[in-house]
C-alpha angles and dihedrals in degrees: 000000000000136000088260096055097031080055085054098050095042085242100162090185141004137181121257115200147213098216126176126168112237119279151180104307101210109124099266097051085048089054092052098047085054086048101046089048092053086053092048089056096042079058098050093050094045089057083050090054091042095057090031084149098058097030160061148184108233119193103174136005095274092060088042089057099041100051075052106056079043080062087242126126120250132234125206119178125222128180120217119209116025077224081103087061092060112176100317106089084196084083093066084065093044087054104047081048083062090056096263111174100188141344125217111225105229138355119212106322139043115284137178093277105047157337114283129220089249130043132030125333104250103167100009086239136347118359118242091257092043077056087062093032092062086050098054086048089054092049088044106054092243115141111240101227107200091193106127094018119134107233093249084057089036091062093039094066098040079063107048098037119084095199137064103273124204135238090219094194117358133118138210115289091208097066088036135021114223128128085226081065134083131252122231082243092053086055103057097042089056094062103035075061089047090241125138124244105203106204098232114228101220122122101234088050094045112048115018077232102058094187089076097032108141144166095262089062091042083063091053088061092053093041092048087045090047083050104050103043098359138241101312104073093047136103146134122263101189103196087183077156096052086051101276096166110148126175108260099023111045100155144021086273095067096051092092085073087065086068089043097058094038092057093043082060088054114254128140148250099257097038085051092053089050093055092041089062105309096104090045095048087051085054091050094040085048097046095044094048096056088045096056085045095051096048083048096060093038098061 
């Protein structure tokens, strides 16, 4: 991803995130994981300033639509493993102050807020403290992002959060089975609590043979979302970073084929703009709403 190839593929914002593998959890190492995600952010920001002509931090949907009626790009930052919380949920406020839009749970590997995907069960589910952390990012205005979580942990969010929560990059387990991907089940669970799953556009999550993983079967993940529970819980979640290399759609620049497709299978316009953020931005509208109302009946 870069402003070149994001002009090529007509990409108007994308999700920069604040990524870190897991890691020890004693209190220094904790304290390492928060630093280094504040100096990820501080990076990303300082790209944003660099290139001020051509972008923009968004922090909500307002500030998306507005850097792109000024013709800019807009920048939304993620992190990815609540391992850069630590054990402080203070952190979770110091990093929405930083303009933080969601946090995903957990990477690959247990931490002190829940059980992963992959590794070991250490809580079945959510810990004690990633119970109250859910809540704080409810209060907060932060989107809960269930990618990487394990189903125990998956359930257990769905349950403590008051708000539609996001899969910010899985894809569907039916089509492909890997733990990283959803169950039918998950799915549906996600809408009926108004939530987003972004198909994620990485080969092992896409074609149970990753070697011939193309665009045409990511398509198949959002048509078979779209068919289960429709176009409003789908979206598309790239992870170029991660590795999300599909044939067919390799860089920011080839995205556009995904609308091209989508429009040769019929649909339409709006249904295409739903799939292309809309639905995110609903759940971010959504999740930032209830938190200025709570803050409002609370004071």
């Amino acid at each position: 991803v870069n402003i070149p190839l994001m002009e090529m593929g007509h990409i108007d914002a994308a999700f920069l995130v604040a990524y870190q593998a897991q890691g020890e959890r004693d209190d220094q190492s904790l304290s390492n994981a928060t630093a280094f995600a504040f100096k990820r952010i501080r990076q990303i920001k300082s790209q944003v300033e660099l290139q001020s002509r051509c972008l923009g931090i968004a922090v909500t949907p307002a500030e998306l639509m507005s850097l792109k009626k000024e013709g800019k790009k807009a920048v939304l930052i993620g992190i990815e493993n609540g391992y850069a919380i630590g054990k402080d949920l203070k952190n979770i406020e110091r990093f929405r102050d930083e303009g933080v839009s969601y946090i995903t749970l957990c990477h690959n590997g247990s931490n002190d807020l829940c059980d992963s995907a992959a590794g070991d069960a250490e809580w079945n589910g959510l810990s004690p403290l990633g119970k109250e952390a859910v809540k704080e990012m409810n209060r907060l205005g932060i989107m809960v992002d269930v990618s990487h979580a394990s189903e125990a942990t998956f359930y257990d969010v769905l349950k403590e959060s008051t708000v539609p929560v996001i899969a910010s990059h899985s894809s569907v387990r039916t089509l492909c089975d890997h733990a990283r991907n959803l169950t039918d089940d998950q799915i549906r669970a996600i809408a009926e609590k108004g939530g987003v799953i972004q198909v994620c556009l990485y080969t092992e999550f896409i074609n149970n043979e990753p070697d011939k993983a193309s665009l045409s079967d990511a398509l198949e993940h959002i048509r078979y979302i779209i068919d289960l529970v429709g176009i409003d819980y789908v979206g598309i979640g790239s992870d170029f970073d991660g590795g999300g290399e599909l044939i067919g759609c390799r860089a920011a620049n080839e995205l556009i084929q995904i609308t091209v497709k989508l429009l040769g299978l019929g649909y339409t316009v709006r249904e295409i703009e739903k799939i292309w953020g809309g639905n995110l931005l609903r759940v971010m509208s959504k999740v930032q709403e209830s938190a200025r109302i709570d803050h409002l009946s609370t004071n």
